[in-house]
C-alpha positions in Angstrom: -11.3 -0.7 5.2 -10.5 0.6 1.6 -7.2 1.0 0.3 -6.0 3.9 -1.4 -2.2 5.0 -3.6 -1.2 7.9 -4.7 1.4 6.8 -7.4 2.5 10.8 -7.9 4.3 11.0 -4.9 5.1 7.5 -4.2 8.8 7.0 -4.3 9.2 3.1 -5.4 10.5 2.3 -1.9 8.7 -1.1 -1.3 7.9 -0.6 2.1 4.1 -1.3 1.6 5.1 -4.5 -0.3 6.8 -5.8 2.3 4.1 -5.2 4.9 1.2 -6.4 2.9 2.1 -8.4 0.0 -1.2 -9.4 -1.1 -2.5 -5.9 -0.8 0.2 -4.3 -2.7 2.5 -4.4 -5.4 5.4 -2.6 -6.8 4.8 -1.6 -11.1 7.5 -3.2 -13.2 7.5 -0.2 -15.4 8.1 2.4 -13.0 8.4 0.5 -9.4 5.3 3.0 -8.1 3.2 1.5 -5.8 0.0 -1.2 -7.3 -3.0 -1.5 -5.2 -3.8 -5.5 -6.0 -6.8 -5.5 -3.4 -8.5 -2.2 -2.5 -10.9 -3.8 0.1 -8.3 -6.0 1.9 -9.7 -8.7 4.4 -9.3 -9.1 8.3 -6.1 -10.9 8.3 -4.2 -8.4 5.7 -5.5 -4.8 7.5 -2.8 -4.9 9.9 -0.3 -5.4 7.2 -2.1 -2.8 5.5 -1.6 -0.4 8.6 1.9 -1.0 8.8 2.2 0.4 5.2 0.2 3.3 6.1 3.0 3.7 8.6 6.2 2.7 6.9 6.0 4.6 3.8 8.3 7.3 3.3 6.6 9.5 1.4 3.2 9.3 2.9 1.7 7.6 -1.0 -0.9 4.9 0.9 -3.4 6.2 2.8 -6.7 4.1 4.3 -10.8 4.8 5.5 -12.0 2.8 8.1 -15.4 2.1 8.6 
């Protein structure tokens, strides 16, 4: 699984933080979503789905394989 943002239409909502903490981040600058780990391990993909899922404007996107 690799991780993927796309900070120009993230709108700062946090959702992906909450979901997978150790996968994502939130920029003090600007509050747009930070990937911290692109290649996230077994225990974090679900979190890492959930953020697919919960954000708003459709910034975190994921390939499987």
């Amino acid at each position: 699984m690799q991780v993927f943002a796309d900070r120009d239409i993230c709108v700062g909502a946090g959702q992906c933080v909450l979901a997978a903490e150790k996968v994502f981040d939130q920029d003090e600058n600007d509050g747009l979503v930070l990937v911290l780990t692109q290649e996230p391990t077994g225990a974090e993909q679900e979190g890492v789905r959930d953020a697919v899922d919960w954000c708003p404007s459709g910034a975190i996107t994921l390939r499987e394989g």
